[in-house]
C-alpha positions, 0 to 999 in steps of 0.5 A: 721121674720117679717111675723111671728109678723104680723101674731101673732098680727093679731091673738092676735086681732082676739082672743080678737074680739071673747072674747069680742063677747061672752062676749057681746052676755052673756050681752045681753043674760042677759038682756033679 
């Protein structure tokens, strides 16, 4: 259903802001 894929893509986006967060948290962390 199209819910379904709406849903799936909304979740897919939300993982990878968080991947990307941390990963730029990890950066940061390093240059300090």
């Amino acid at each position: 259903s199209k819910d379904y894929e709406l849903y799936s893509e909304t979740s897919e986006g939300m993982i990878y802001g968080c991947l990307m967060h941390l990963m730029v948290r990890r950066l940061a962390a390093l240059d300090d």
